[in-house]
The first five atom37 places (N, CA, C, CB, O) and aatype in JSON, in Angstrom:
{
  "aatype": [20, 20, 20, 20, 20, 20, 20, 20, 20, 20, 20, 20, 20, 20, 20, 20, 20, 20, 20, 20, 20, 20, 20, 20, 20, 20, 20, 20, 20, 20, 20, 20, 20, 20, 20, 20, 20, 20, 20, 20, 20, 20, 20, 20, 20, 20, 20, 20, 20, 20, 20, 20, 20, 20, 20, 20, 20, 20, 20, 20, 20, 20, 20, 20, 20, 20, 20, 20, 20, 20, 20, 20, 20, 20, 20, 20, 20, 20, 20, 20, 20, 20, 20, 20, 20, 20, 20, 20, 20, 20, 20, 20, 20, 20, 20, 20, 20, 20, 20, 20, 20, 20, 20, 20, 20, 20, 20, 20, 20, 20, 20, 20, 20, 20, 20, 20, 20, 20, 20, 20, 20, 20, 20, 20, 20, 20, 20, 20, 20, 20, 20],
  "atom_mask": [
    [1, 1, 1, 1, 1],
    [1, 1, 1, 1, 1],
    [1, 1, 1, 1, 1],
    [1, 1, 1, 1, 1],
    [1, 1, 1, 1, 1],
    [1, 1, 1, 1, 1],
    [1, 1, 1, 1, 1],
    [1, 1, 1, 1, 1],
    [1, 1, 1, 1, 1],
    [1, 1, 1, 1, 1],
    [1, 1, 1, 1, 1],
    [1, 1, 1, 1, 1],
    [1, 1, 1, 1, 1],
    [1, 1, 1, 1, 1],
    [1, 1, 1, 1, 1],
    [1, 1, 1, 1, 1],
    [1, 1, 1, 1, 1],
    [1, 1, 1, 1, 1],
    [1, 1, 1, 1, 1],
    [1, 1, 1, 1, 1],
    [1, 1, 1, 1, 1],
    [1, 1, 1, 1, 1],
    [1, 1, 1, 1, 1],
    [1, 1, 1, 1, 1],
    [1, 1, 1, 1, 1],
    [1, 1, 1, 1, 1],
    [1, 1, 1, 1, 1],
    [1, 1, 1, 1, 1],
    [1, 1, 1, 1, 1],
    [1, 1, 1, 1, 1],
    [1, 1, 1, 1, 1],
    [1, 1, 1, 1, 1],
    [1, 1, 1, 1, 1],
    [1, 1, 1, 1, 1],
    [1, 1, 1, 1, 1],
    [1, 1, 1, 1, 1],
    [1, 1, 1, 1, 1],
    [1, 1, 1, 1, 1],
    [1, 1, 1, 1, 1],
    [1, 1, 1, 1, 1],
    [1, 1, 1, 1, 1],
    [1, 1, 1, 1, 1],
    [1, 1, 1, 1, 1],
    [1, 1, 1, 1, 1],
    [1, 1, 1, 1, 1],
    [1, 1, 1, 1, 1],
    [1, 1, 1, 1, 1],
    [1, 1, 1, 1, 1],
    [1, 1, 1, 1, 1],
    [1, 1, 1, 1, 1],
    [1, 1, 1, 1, 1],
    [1, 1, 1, 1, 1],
    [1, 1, 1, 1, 1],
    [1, 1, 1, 1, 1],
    [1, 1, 1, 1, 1],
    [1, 1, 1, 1, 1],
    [1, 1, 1, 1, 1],
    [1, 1, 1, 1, 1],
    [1, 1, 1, 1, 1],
    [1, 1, 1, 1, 1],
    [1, 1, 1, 1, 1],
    [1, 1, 1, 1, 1],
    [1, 1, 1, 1, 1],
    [1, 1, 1, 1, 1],
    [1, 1, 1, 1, 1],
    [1, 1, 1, 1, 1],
    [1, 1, 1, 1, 1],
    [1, 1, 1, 1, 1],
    [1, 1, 1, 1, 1],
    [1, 1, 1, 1, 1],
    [1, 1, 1, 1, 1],
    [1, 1, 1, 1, 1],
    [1, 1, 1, 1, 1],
    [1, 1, 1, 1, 1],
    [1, 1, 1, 1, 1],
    [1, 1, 1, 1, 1],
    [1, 1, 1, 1, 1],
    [1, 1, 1, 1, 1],
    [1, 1, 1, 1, 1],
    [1, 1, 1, 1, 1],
    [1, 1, 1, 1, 1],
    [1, 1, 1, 1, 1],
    [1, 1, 1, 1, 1],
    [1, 1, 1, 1, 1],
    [1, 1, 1, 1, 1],
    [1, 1, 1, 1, 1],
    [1, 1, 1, 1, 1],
    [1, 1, 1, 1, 1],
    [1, 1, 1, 1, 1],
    [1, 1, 1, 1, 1],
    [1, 1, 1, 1, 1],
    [1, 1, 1, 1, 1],
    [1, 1, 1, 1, 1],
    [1, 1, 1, 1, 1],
    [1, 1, 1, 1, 1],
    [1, 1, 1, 1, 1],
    [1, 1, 1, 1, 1],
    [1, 1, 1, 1, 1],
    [1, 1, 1, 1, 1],
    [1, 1, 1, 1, 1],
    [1, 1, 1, 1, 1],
    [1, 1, 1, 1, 1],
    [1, 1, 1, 1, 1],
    [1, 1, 1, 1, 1],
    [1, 1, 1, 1, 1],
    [1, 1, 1, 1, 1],
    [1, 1, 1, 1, 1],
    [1, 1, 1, 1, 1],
    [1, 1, 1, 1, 1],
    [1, 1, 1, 1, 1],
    [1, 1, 1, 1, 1],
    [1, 1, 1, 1, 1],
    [1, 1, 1, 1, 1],
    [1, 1, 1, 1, 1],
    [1, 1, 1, 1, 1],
    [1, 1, 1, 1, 1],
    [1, 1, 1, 1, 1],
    [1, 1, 1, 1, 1],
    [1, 1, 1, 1, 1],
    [1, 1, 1, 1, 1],
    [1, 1, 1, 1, 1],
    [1, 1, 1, 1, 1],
    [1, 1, 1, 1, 1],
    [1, 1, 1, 1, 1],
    [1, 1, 1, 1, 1],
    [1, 1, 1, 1, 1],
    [1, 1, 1, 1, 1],
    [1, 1, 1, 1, 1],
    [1, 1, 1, 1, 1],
    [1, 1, 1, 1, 1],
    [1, 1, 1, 1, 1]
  ],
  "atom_positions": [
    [[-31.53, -24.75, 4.36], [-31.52, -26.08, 3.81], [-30.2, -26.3, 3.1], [-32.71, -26.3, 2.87], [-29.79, -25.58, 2.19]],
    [[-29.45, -27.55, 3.68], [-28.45, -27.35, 2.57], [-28.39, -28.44, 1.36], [-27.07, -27.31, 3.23], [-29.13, -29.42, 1.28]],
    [[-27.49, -28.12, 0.56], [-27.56, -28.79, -0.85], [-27.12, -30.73, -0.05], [-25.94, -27.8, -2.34], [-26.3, -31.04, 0.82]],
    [[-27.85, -31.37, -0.66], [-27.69, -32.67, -0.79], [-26.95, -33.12, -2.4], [-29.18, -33.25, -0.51], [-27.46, -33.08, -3.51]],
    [[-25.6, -33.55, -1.99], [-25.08, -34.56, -3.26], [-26.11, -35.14, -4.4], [-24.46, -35.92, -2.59], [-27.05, -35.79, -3.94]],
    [[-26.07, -35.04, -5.38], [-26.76, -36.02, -6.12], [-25.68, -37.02, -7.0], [-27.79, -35.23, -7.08], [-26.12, -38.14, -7.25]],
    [[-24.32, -36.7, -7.47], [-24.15, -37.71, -8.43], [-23.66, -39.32, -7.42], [-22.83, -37.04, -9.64], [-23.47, -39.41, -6.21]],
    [[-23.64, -39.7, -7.81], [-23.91, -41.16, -7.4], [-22.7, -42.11, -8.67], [-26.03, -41.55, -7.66], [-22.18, -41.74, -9.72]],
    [[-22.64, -43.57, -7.77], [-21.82, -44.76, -8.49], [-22.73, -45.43, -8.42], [-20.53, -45.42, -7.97], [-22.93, -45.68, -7.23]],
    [[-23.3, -45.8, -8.9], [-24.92, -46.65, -8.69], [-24.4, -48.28, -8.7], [-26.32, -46.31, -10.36], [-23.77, -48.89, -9.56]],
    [[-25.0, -48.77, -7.21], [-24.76, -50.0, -6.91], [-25.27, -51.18, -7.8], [-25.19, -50.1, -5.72], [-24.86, -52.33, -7.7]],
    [[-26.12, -50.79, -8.61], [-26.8, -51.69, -9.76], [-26.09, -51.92, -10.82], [-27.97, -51.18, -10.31], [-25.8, -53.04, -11.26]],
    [[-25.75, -50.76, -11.31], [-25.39, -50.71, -12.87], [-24.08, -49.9, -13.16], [-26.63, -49.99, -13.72], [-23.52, -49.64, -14.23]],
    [[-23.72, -49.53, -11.66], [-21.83, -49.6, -12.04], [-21.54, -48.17, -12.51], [-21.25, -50.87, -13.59], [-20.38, -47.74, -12.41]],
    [[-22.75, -47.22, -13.13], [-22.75, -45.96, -13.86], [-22.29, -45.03, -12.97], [-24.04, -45.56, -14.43], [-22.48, -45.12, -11.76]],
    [[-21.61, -44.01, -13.58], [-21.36, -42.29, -12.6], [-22.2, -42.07, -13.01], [-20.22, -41.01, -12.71], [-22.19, -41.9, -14.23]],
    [[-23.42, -41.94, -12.32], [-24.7, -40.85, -12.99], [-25.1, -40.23, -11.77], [-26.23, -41.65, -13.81], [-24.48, -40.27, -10.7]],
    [[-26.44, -39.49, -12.06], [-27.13, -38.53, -10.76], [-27.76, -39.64, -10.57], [-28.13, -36.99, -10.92], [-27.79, -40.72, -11.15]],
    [[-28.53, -38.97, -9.14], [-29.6, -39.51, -8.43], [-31.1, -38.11, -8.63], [-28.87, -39.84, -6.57], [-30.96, -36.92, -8.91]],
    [[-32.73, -39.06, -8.27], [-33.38, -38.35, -8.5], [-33.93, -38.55, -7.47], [-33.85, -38.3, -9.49], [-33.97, -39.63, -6.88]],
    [[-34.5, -37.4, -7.09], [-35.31, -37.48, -5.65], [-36.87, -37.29, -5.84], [-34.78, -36.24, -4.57], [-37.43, -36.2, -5.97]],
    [[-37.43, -38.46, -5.84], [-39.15, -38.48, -6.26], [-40.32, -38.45, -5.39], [-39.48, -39.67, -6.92], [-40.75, -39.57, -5.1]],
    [[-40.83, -37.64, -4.99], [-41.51, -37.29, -3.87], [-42.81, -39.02, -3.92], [-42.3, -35.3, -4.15], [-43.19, -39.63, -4.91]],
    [[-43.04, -39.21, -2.84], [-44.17, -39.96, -2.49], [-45.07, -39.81, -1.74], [-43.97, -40.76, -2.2], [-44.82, -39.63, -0.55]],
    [[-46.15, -39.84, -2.13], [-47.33, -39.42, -1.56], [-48.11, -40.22, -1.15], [-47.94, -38.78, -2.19], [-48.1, -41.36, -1.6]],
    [[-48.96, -39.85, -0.21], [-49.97, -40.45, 1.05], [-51.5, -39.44, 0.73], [-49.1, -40.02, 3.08], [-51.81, -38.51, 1.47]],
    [[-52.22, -39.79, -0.34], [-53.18, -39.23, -0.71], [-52.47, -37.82, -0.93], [-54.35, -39.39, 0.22], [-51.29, -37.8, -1.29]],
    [[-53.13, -36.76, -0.72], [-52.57, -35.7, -0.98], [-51.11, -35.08, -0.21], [-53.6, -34.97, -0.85], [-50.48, -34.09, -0.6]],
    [[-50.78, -35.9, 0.93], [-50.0, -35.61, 1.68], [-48.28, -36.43, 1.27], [-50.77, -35.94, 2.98], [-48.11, -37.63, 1.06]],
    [[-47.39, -35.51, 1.27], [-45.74, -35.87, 0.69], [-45.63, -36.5, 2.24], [-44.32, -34.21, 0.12], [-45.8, -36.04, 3.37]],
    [[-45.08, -38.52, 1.39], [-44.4, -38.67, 2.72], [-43.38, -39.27, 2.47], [-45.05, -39.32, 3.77], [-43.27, -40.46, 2.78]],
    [[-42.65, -38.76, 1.99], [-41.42, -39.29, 1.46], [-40.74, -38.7, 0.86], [-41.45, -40.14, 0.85], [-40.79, -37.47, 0.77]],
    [[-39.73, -39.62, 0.16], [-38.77, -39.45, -1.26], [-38.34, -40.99, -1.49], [-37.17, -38.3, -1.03], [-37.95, -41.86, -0.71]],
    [[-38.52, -40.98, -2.6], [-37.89, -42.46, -3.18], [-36.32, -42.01, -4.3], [-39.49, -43.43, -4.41], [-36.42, -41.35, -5.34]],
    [[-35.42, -42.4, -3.93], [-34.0, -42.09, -4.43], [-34.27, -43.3, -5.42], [-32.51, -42.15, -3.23], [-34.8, -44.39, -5.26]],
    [[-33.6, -42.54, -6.7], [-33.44, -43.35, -7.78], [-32.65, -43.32, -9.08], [-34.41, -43.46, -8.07], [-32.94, -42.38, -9.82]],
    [[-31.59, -44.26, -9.55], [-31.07, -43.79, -10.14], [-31.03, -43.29, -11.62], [-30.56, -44.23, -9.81], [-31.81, -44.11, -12.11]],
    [[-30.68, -42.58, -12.55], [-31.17, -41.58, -13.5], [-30.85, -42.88, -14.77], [-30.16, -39.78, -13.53], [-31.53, -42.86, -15.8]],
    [[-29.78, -43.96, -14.56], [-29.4, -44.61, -15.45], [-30.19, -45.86, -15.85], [-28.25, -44.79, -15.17], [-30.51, -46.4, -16.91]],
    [[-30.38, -46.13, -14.35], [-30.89, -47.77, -15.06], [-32.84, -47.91, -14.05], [-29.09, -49.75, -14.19], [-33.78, -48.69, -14.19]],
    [[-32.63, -46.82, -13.22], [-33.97, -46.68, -12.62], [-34.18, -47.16, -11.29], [-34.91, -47.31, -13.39], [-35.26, -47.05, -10.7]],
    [[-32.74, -47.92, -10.6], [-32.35, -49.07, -9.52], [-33.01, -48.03, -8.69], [-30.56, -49.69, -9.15], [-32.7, -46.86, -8.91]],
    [[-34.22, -48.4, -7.41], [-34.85, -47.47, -6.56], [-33.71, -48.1, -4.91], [-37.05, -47.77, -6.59], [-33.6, -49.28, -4.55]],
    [[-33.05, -46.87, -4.23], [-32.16, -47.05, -3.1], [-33.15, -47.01, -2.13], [-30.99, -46.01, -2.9], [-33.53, -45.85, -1.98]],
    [[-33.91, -48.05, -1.17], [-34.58, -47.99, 0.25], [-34.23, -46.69, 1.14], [-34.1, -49.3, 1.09], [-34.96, -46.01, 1.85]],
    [[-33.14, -46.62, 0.92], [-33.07, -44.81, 2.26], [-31.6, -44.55, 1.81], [-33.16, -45.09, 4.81], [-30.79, -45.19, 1.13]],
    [[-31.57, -43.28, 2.51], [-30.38, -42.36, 1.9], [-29.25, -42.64, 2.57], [-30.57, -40.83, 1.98], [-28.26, -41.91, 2.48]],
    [[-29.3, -43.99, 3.52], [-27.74, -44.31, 3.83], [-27.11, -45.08, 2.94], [-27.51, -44.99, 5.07], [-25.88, -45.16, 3.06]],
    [[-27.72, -45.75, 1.94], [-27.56, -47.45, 1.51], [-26.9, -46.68, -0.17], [-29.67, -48.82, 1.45], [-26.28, -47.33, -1.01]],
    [[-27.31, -45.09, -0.3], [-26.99, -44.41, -1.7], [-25.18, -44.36, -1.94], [-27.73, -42.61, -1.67], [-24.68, -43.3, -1.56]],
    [[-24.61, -44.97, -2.28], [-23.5, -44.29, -2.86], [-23.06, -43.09, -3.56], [-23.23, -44.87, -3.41], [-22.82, -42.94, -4.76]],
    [[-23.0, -42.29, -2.63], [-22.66, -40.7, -3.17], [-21.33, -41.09, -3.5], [-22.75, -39.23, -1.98], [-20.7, -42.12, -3.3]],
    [[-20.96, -39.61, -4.29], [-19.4, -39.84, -4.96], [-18.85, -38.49, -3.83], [-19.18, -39.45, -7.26], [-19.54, -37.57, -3.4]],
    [[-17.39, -38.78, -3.57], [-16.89, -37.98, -2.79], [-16.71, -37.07, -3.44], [-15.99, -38.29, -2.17], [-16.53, -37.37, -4.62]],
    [[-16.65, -35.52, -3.1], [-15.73, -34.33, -3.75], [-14.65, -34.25, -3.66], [-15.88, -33.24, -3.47], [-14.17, -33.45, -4.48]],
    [[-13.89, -34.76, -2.96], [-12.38, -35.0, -2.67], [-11.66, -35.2, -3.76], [-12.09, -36.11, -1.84], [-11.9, -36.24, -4.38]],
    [[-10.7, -34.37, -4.26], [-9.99, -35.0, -5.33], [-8.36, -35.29, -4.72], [-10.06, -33.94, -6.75], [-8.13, -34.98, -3.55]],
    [[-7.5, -35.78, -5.4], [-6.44, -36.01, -5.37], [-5.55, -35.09, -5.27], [-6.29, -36.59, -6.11], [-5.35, -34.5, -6.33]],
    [[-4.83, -34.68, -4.24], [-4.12, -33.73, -4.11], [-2.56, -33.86, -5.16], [-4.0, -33.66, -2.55], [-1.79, -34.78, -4.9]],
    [[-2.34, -33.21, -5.91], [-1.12, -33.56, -6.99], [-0.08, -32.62, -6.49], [-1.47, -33.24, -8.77], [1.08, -32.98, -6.3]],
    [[-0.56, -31.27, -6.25], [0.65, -29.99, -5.92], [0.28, -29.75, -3.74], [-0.05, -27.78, -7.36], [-0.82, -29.68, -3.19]],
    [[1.45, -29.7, -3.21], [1.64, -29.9, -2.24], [1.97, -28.29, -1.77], [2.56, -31.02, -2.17], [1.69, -27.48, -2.66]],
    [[2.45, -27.77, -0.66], [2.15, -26.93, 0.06], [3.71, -26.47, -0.66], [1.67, -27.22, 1.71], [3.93, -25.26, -0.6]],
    [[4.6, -27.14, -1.2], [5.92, -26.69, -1.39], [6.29, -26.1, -3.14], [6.85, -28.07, -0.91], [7.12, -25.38, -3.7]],
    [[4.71, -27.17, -3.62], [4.67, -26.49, -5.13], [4.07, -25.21, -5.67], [4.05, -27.32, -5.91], [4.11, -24.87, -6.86]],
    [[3.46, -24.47, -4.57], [3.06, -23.38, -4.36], [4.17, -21.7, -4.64], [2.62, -23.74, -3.01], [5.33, -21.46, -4.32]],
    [[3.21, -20.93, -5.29], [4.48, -20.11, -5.56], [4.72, -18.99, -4.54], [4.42, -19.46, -6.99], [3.7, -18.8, -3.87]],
    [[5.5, -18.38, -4.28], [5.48, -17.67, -2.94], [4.98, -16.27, -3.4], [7.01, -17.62, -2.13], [4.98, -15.71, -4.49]],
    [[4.54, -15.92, -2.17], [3.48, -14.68, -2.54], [4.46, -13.44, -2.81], [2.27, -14.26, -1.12], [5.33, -12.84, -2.17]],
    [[3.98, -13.37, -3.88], [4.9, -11.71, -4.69], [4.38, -9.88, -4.16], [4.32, -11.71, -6.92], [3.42, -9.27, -4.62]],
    [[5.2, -9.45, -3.29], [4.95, -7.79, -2.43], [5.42, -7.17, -3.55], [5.95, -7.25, -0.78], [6.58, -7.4, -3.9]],
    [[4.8, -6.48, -4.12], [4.48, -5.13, -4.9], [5.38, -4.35, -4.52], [3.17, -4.45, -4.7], [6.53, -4.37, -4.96]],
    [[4.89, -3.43, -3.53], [5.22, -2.53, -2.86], [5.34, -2.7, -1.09], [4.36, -1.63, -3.33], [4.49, -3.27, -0.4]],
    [[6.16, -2.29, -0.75], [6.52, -2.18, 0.96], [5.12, -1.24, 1.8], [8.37, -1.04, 1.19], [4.22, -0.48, 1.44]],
    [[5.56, -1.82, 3.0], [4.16, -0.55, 3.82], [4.46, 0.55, 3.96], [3.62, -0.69, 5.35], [3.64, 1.35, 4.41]],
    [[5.94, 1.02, 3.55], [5.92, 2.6, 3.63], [5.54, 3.16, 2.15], [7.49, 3.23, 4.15], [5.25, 4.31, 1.81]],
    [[5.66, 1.97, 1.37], [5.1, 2.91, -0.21], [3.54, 3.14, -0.24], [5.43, 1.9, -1.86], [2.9, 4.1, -0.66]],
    [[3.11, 1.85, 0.39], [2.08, 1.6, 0.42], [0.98, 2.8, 0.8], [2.16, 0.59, 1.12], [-0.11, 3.04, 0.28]],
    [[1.79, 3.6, 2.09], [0.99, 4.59, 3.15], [0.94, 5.89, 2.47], [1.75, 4.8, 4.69], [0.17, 6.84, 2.61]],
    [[2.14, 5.66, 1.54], [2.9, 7.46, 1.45], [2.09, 8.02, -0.14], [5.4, 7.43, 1.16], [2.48, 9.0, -0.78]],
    [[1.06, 7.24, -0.48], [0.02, 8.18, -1.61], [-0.49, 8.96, -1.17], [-1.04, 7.7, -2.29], [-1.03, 8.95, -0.06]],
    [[-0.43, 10.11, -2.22], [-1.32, 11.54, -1.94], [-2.83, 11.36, -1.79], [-1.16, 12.63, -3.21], [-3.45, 12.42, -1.76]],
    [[-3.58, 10.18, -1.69], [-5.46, 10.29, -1.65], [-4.84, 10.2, 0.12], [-6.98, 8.45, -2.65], [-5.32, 11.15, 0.74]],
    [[-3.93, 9.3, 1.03], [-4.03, 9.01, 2.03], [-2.98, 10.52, 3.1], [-3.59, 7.36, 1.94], [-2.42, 10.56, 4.2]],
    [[-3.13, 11.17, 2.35], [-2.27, 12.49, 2.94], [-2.7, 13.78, 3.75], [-1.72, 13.08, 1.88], [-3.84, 13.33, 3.77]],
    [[-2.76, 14.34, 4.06], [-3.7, 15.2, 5.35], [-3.94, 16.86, 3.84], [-2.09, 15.81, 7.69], [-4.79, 17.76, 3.86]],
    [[-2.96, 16.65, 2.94], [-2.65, 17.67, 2.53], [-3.69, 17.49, 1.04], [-0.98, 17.82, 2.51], [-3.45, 18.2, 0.06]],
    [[-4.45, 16.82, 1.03], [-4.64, 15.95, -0.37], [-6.41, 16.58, -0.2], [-4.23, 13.65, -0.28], [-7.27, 16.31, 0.64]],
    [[-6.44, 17.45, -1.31], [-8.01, 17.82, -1.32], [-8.23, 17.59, -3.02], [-8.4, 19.7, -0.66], [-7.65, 17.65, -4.1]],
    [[-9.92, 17.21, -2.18], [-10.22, 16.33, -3.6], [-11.42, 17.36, -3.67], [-10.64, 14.31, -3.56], [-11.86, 18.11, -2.8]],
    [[-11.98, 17.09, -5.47], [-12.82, 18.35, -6.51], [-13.51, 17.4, -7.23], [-11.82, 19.53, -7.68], [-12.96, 16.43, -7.75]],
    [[-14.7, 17.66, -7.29], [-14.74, 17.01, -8.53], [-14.16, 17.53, -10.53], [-16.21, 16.83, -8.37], [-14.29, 16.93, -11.6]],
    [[-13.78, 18.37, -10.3], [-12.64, 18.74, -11.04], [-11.39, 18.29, -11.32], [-12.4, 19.55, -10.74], [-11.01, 17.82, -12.39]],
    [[-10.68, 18.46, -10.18], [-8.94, 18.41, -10.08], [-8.61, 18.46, -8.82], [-8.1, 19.6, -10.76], [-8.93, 19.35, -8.04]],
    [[-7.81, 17.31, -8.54], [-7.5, 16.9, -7.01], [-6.33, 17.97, -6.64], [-6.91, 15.1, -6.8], [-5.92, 18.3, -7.75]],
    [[-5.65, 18.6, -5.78], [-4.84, 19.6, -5.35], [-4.26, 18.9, -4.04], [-5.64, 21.03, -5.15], [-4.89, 18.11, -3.34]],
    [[-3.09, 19.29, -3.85], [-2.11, 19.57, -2.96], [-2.47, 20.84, -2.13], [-0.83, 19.72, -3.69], [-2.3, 22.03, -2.4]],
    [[-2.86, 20.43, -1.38], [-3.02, 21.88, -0.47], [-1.39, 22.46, -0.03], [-4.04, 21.49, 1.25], [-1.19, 23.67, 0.09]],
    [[-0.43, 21.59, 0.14], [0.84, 22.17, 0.97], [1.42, 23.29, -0.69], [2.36, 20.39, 1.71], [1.6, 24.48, -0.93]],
    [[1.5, 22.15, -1.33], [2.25, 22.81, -2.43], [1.21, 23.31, -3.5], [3.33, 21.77, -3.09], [1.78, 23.92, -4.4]],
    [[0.36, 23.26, -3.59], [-0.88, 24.28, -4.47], [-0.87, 23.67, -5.94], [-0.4, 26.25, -4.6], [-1.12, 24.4, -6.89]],
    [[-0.66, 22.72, -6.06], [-0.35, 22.32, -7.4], [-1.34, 21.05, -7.76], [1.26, 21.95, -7.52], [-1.86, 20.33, -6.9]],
    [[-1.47, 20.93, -8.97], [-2.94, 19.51, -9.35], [-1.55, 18.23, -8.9], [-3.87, 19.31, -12.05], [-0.33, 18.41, -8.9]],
    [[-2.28, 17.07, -8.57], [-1.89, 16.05, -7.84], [-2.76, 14.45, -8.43], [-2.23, 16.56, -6.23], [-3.96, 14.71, -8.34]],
    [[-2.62, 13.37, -8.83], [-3.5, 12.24, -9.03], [-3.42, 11.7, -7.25], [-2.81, 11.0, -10.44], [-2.7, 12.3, -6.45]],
    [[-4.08, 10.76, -6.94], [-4.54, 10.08, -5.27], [-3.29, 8.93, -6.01], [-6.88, 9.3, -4.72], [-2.81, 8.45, -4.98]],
    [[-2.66, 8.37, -7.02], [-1.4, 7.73, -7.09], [-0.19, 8.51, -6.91], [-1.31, 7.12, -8.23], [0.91, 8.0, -7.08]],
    [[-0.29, 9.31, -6.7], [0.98, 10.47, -6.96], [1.39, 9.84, -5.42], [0.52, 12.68, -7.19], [0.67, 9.19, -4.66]],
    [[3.13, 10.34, -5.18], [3.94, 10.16, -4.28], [4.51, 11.16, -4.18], [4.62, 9.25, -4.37], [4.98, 11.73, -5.17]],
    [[4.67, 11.82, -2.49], [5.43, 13.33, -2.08], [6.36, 12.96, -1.4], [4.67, 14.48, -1.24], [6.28, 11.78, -1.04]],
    [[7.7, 13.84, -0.89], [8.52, 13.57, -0.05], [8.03, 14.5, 1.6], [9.95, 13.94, -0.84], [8.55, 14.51, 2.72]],
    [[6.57, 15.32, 0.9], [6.3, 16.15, 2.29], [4.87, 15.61, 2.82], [6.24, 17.98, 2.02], [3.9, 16.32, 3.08]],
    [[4.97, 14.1, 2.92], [3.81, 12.89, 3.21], [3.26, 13.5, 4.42], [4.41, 11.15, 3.53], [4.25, 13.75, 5.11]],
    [[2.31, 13.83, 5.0], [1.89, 14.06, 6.51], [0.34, 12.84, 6.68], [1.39, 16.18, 6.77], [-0.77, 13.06, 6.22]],
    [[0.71, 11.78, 7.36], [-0.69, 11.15, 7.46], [-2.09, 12.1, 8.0], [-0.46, 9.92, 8.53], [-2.08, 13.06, 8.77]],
    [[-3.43, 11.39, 7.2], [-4.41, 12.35, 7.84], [-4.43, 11.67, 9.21], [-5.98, 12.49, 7.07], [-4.05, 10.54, 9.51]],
    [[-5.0, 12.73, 10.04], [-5.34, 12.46, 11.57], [-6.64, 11.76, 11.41], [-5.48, 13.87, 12.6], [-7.63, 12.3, 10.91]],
    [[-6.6, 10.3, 11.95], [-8.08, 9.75, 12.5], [-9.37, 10.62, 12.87], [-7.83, 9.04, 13.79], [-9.38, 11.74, 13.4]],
    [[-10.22, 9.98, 12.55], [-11.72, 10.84, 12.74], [-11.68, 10.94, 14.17], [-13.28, 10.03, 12.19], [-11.16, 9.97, 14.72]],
    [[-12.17, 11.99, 15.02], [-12.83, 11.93, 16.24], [-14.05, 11.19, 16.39], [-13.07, 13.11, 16.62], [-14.52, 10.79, 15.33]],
    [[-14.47, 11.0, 17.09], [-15.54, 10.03, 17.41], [-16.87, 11.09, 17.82], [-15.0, 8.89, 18.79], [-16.42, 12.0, 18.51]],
    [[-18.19, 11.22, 17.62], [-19.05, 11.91, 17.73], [-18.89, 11.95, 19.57], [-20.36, 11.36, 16.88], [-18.52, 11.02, 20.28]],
    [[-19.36, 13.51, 20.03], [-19.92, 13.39, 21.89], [-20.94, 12.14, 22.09], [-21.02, 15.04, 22.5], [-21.79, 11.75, 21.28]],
    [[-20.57, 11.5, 23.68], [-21.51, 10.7, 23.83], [-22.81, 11.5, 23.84], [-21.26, 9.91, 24.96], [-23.68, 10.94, 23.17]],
    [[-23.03, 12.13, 24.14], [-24.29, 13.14, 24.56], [-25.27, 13.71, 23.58], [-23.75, 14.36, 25.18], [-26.47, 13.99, 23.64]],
    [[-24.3, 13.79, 22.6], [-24.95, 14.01, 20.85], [-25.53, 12.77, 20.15], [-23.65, 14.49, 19.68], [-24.99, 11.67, 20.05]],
    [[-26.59, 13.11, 19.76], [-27.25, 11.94, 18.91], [-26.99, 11.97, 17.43], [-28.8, 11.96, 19.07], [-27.15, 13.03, 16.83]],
    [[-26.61, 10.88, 16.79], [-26.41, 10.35, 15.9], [-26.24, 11.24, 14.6], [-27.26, 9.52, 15.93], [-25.56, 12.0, 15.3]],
    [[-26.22, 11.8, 13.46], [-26.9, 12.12, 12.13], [-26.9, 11.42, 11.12], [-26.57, 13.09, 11.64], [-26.18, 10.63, 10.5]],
    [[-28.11, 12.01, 11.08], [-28.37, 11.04, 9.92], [-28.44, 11.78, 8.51], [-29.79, 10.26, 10.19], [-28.53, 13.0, 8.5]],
    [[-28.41, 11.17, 7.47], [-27.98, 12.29, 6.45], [-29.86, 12.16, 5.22], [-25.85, 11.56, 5.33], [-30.01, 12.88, 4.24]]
  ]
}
């Protein structure tokens, strides 16, 4: 179901106010809605004749007042952290350098970067695990 507008310029009484949606009934049975407005009570015959208010606002800043997008870092800085490194073993202790044996943070940067190798993909023939 999606959301229906309610605020309204009400053709009666000139107001920005809401609209209320008042169910009408047929003995026990809803057969309707009567639209009405919250200010002065003006009842709208059907939901074409309602003056909804647009969401549209006024565009003031244009595609040129925009500020240009600010890069941090390049894609080779980006790649070359020790969490993304083949050499990079993690503890719940203290993360290590496997090449050079030494404690390491996953922000740290090496000059002996080796990307990890992509996962293999399970045999087709093997079923799934599940954990």
């Amino acid at each position: 179901m999606s959301a229906r507008p309610v605020e309204i310029i009400c053709a009666a009484c000139g107001a920005d106010t809401l609209i209320r949606r008042e169910p009408v009934y047929d003995g026990f049975r809803k057969a309707g809605e009567r639209l009405v407005c919250v200010s002065c009570g003006h009842v709208y015959p059907c939901e074409e004749e309602v003056p909804f208010k647009t969401d549209k606002k006024p565009a003031v800043f244009g595609a040129e007042d925009r500020p240009e997008t600010i890069r941090v870092f390049t894609d080779d800085e980006r790649g070359g952290t020790c969490r993304l490194c083949r050499h990079y073993v993690k503890n719940p202790f203290v993360q290590r350098c496997g090449l050079h044996g030494k404690p390491v943070e996953a922000t740290d940067f090496c000059g002996d970067f080796a990307p990890r190798p992509a996962p293999k993909p399970p045999p087709a023939d093997e079923p799934p695990r599940t954990a």
